[in-house]
C-alpha positions in Angstrom: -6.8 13.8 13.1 -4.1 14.6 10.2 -4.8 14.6 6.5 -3.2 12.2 4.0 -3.0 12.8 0.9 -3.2 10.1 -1.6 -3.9 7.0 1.2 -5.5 4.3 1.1 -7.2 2.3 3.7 -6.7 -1.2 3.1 -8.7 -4.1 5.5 -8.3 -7.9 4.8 -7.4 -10.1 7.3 -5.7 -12.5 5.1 -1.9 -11.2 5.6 -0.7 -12.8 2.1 -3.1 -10.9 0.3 -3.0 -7.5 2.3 0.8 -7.6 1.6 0.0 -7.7 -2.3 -2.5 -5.0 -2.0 -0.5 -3.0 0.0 2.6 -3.9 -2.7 -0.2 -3.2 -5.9 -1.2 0.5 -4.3 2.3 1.6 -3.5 3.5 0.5 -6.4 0.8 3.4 -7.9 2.2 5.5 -5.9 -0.7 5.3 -2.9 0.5 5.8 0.8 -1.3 2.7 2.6 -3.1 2.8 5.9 -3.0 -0.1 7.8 -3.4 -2.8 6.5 -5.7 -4.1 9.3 -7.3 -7.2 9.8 -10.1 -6.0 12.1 -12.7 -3.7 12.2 -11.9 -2.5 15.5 -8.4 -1.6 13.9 -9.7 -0.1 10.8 -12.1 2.0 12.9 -9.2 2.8 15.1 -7.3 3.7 12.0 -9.8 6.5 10.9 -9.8 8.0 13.7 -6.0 9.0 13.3 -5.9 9.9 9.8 -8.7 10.3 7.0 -7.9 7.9 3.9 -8.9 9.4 0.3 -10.2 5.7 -0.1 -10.7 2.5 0.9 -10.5 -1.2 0.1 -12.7 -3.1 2.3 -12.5 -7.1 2.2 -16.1 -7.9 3.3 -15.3 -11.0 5.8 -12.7 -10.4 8.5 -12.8 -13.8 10.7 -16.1 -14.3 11.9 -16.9 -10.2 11.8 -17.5 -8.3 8.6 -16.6 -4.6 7.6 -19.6 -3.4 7.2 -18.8 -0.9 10.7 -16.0 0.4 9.1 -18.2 1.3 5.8 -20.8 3.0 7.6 -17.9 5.1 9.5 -16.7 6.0 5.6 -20.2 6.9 4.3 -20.6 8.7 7.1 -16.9 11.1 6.2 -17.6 10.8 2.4 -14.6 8.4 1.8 -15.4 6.1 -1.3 -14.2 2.5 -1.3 -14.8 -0.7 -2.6 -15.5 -4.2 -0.9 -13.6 -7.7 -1.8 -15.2 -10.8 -1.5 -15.1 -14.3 -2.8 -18.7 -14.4 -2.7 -21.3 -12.5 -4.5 -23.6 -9.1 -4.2 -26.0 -11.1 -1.9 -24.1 -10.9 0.9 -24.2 -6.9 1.3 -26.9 -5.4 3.1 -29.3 -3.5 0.7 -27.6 -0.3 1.8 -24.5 -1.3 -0.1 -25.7 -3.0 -3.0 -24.7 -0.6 -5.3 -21.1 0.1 -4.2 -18.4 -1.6 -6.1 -18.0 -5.1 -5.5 -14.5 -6.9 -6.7 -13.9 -10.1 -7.1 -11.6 -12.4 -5.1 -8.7 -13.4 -7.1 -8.4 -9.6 -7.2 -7.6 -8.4 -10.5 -5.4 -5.6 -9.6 -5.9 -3.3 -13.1 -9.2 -3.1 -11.8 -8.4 -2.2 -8.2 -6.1 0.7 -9.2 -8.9 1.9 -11.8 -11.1 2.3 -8.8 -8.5 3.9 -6.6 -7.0 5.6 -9.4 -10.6 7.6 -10.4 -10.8 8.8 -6.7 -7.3 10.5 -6.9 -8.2 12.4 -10.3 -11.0 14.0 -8.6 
């Protein structure tokens, strides 16, 4: 596994808006992993490089993320979920994470990101 610094993990299986939040992060200067559209490929993803965060879109086709944010609670990599719906549809052991909004507001994506890499 190699370290990178300043990456992002980015999963959303809608290619249009994975290309903008893969534009948004680089644009901050953020190195982005992926972007994949699967959990399978986000789980492969961390296992070849460890992200300092993560932006998880919360329904992938008829699968969810929620596999790939166990796998980053379990290594300590914060992140935040994107949905179109509301909190209801976490499990209770992710209710308290960040939840944004689709249309993403991007000031407040980078904020999140942003906090992570001043730490």
């Amino acid at each position: 596994m190699t370290d990178t610094i300043r990456a992002v993990l980015v999963v959303e299986d809608e290619v249009l808006i994975a290309m903008d939040i893969q534009m948004q992060l680089e644009d901050g200067g953020w190195i982005v992993i992926g972007p994949a559209g699967t959990p399978e490929r986000a789980l492969t993803l961390l296992d070849e490089t460890q992200p300092q965060f993560a932006v998880l879109d919360i329904n992938l086709g008829r699968k969810t993320s929620f596999d790939v944010a166990d796998s980053l609670m379990a290594r300590g990599v914060p992140f935040v979920f994107l949905s179109g719906g509301t909190r209801e549809v976490l499990p209770d052991r992710f209710r308290a994470l960040p939840l944004l909004q689709k249309p993403i507001r991007y000031d407040e994506l980078l904020k999140h990101v942003s906090d992570v890499g001043m730490t």
